[in-house]
C-alpha positions as semicolon CSV with decimal commas, in nm:
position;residue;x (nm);y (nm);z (nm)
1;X;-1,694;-3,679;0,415
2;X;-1,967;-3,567;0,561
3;X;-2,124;-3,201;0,538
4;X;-2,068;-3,074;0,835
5;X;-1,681;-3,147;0,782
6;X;-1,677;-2,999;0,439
7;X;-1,794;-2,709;0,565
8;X;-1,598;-2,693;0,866
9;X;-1,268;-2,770;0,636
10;X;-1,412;-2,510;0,395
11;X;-1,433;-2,229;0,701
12;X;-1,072;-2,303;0,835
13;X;-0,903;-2,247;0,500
14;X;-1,070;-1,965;0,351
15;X;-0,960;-1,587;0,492
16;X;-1,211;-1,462;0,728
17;X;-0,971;-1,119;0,686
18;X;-0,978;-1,092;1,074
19;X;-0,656;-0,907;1,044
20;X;-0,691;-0,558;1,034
21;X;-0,333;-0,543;0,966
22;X;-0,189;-0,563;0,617
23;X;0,103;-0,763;0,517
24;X;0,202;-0,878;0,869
25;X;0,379;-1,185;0,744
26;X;0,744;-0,999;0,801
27;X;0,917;-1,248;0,724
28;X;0,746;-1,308;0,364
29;X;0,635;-0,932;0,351
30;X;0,481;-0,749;0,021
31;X;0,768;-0,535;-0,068
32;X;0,679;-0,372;-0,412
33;X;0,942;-0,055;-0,356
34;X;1,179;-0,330;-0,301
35;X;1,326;-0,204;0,039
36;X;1,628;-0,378;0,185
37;X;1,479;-0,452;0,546
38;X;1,176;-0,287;0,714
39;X;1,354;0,003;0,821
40;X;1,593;0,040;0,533
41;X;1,500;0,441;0,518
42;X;1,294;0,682;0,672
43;X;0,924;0,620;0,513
44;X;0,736;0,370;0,342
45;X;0,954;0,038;0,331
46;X;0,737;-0,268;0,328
47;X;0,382;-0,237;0,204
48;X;0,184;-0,065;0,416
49;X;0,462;-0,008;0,683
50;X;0,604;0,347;0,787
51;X;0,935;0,422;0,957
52;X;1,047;0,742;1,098
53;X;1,378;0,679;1,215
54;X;1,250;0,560;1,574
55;X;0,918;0,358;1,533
56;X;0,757;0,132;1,307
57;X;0,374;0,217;1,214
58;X;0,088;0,100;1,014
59;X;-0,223;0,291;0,950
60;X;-0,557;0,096;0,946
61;X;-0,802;0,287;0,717
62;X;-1,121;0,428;0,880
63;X;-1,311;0,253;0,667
64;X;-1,173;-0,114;0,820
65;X;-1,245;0,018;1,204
66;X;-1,523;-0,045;1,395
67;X;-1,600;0,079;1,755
68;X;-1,559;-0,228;2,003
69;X;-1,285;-0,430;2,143
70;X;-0,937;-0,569;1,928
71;X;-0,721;-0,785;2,059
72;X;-0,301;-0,714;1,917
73;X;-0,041;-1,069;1,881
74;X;0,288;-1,078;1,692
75;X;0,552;-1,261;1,731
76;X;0,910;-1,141;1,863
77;X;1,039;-0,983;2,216
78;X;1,158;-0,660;2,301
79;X;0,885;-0,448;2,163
80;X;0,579;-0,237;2,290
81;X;0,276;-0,159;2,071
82;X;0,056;0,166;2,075
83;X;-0,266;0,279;1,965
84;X;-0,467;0,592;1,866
85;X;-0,767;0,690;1,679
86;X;-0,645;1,009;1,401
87;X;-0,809;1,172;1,131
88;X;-0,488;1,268;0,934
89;X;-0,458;1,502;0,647
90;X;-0,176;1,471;0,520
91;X;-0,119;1,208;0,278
92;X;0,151;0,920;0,228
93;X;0,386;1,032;0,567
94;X;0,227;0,773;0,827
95;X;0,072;0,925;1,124
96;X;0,024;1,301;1,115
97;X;0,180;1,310;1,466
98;X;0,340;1,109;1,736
99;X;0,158;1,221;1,984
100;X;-0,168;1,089;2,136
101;X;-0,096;0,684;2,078
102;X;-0,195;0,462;2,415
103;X;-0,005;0,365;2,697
104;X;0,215;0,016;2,632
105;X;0,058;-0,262;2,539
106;X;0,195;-0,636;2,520
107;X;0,100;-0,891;2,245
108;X;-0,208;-1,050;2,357
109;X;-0,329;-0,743;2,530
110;X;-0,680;-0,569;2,421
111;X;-0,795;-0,222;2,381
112;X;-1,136;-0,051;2,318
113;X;-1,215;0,152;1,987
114;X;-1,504;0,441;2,051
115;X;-1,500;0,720;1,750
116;X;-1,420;0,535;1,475
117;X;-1,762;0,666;1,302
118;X;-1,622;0,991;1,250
119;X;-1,362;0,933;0,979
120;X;-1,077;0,817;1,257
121;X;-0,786;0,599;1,099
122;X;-0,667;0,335;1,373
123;X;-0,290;0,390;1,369
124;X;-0,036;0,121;1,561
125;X;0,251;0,164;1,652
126;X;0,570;-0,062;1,767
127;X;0,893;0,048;1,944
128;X;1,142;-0,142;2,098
129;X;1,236;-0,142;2,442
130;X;1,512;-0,313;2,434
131;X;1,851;-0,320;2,235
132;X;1,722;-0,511;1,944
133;X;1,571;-0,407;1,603
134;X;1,269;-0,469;1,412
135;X;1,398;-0,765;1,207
136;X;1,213;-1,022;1,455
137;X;0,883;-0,834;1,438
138;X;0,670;-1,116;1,241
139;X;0,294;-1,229;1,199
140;X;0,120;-0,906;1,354
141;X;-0,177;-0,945;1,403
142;X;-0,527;-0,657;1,488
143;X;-0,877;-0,818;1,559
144;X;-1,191;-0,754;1,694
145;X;-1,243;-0,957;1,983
146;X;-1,068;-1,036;2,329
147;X;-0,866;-1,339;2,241
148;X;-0,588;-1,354;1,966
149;X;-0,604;-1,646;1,743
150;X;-0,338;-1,774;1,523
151;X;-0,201;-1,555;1,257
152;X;-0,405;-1,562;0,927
153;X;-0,273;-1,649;0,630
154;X;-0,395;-1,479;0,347
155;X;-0,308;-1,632;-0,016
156;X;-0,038;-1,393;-0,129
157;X;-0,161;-1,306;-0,444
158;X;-0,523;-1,150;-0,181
159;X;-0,257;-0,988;0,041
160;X;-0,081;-0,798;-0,246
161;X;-0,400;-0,666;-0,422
162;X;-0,487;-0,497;-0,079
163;X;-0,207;-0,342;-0,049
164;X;-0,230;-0,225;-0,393
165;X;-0,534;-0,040;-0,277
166;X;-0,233;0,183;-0,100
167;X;0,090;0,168;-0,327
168;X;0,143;-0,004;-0,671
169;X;0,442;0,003;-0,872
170;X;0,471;-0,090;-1,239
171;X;0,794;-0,216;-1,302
172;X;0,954;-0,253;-1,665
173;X;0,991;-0,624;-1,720
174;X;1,192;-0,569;-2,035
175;X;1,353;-0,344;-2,282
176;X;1,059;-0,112;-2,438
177;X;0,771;-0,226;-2,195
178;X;0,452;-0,070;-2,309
179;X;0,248;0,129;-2,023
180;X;-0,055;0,186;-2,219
181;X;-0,211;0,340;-2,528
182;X;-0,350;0,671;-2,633
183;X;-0,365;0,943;-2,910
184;X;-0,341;1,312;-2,962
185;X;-0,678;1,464;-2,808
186;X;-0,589;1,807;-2,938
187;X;-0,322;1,994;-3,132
188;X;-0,002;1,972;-2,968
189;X;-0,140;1,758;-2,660
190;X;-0,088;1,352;-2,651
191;X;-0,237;1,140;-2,355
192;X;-0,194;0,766;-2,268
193;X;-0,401;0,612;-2,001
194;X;-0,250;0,359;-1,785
195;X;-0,508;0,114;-1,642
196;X;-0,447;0,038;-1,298
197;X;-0,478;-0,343;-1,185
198;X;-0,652;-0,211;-0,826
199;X;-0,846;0,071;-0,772
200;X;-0,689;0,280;-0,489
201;X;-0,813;0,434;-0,170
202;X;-0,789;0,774;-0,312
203;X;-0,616;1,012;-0,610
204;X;-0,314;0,933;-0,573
205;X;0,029;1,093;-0,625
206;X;0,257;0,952;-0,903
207;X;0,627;0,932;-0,979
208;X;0,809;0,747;-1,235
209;X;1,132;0,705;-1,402
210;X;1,254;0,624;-1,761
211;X;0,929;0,666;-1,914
212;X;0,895;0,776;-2,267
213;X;0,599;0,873;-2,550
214;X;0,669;0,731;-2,892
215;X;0,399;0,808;-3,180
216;X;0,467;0,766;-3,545
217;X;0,709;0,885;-3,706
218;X;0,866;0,970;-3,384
219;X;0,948;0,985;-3,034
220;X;0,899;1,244;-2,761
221;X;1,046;1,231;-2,385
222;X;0,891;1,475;-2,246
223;X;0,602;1,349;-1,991
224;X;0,430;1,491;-1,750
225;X;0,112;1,365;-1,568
226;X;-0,235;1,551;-1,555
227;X;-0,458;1,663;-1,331
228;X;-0,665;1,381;-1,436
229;X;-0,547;1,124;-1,217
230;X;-0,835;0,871;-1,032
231;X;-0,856;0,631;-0,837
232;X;-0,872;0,362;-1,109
233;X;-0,679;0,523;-1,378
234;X;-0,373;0,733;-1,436
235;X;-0,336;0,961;-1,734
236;X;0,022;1,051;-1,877
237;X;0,027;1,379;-2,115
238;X;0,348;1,533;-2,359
239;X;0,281;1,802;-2,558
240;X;0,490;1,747;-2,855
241;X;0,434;1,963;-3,199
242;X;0,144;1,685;-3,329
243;X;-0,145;1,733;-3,558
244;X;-0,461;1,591;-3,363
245;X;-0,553;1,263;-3,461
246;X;-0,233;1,063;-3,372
247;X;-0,175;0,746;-3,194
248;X;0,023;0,727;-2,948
249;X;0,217;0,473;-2,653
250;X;0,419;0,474;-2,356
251;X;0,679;0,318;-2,235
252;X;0,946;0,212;-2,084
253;X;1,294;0,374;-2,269
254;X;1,604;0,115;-2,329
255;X;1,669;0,006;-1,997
256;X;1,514;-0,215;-1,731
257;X;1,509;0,100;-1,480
258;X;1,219;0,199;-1,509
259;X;0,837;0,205;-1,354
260;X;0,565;0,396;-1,262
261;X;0,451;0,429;-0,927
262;X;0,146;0,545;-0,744
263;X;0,090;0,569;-0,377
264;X;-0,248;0,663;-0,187
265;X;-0,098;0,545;0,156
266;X;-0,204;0,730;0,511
């Protein structure tokens, strides 16, 4: 094979991330809360995909938007799309408001970006204008330029580390899971750090379930999680009646319920 061909093989298999869009493959979505459809509940259902009761959203960080011309494609009928530049600040609800998004637009139809310099998010938005539901939506797709081209495939594995940069859940895969290690960095106050796999677009806010501190010769339940969060890191605290000095774990009690989750979404 010559070259030329290698190369041009080489450039039609490897992502050029034209999508601006995260997890846009519907129909083989990133789904790390584990939501029954798309619209399953009011909120964050799929990765990266917001539903308030009435529309579906997805929030394209600032730092992904340039000024110029995109060009929107999915795949389905009965829906419109919308646009709007917002600097929301409020975190992990979608779109700070409703208000201000574009007239209707059609896939294959383009739109101009100007103001994306100044810290602007580039939120879309789909509703349906017809009787059906969101379950066709499939292989959306947001790109600079004035033609859409066929929906990019990212390997799956790509597609679920960036939208770990939003949302990541650590899920117990057995009995006594370990979430990380630590020690007691004062009298009376144990910390574990848990290492996070990608670092995320911001602190983000935690929850989690089932999760327990054990340190020799015994255990503690009591958790709570410190101020200390980043964007790389998340740092669990108890305050049991320790010595300093003591190692420490956490993890997951005697069930499979249980995780830790962390969410920096728009």
């Amino acid at each position: 094979m010559s070259n030329a061909r290698i190369l041009a093989s080489y450039a039609s298999n490897f992502p050029s991330f034209r999508n601006r869009i995260i997890n846009g493959d519907l129909s083989n979505p990133i789904n790390q809360r584990g939501a029954g459809s798309i619209t399953a509940s009011t909120g964050y259902t799929y990765d990266r995909w917001y539903y308030d009761g009435t529309s579906l959203y997805q929030g394209i960080e600032d730092k992904n938007v340039n000024d110029g011309t995109y060009v929107i494609s999915w795949q389905g009928s009965g829906f419109n799309a919308y646009w709007k530049l917002s600097t929301d600040t409020t975190a992990n609800n979608g779109p700070d408001s409703t208000s201000g998004f574009s007239s209707a637009l059609s896939s294959g139809d383009t739109f101009t970006v100007s103001g994306s310099g100044t810290g602007n998010h580039l939120w879309i938005k789909f509703s349906l204008d017809t009787a059906l539901d969101f379950s066709t939506l499939d292989k959306v797709m947001v790109e600079e330029g004035t033609v859409p081209t066929p929906f990019e495939h990212r390997p799956y594995g790509m597609e679920l580390s960036l939208c770990q940069r939003y949302y990541q859940k650590i899920i117990a895969s057995k009995e006594y899971t370990l979430y990380g290690h630590g020690g007691s960095i004062a009298a009376d106050l144990m910390e574990v750090t848990v290492n996070l796999p990608v670092s995320m677009r911001s602190t983000p806010s935690v929850n989690f379930l089932n999760v327990a501190f054990q340190y020799y010769p015994g255990t503690v339940s009591s958790i709570s999680f410190a101020t200390g969060e980043t964007t790389q890191l998340l740092q669990l605290t108890a305050t049991p009646t320790v010595s300093s000095g003591i190692a420490c774990r956490a993890l997951s009690n005697n069930t499979l319920n249980s995780y830790i989750e962390a969410s920096a979404e728009l």
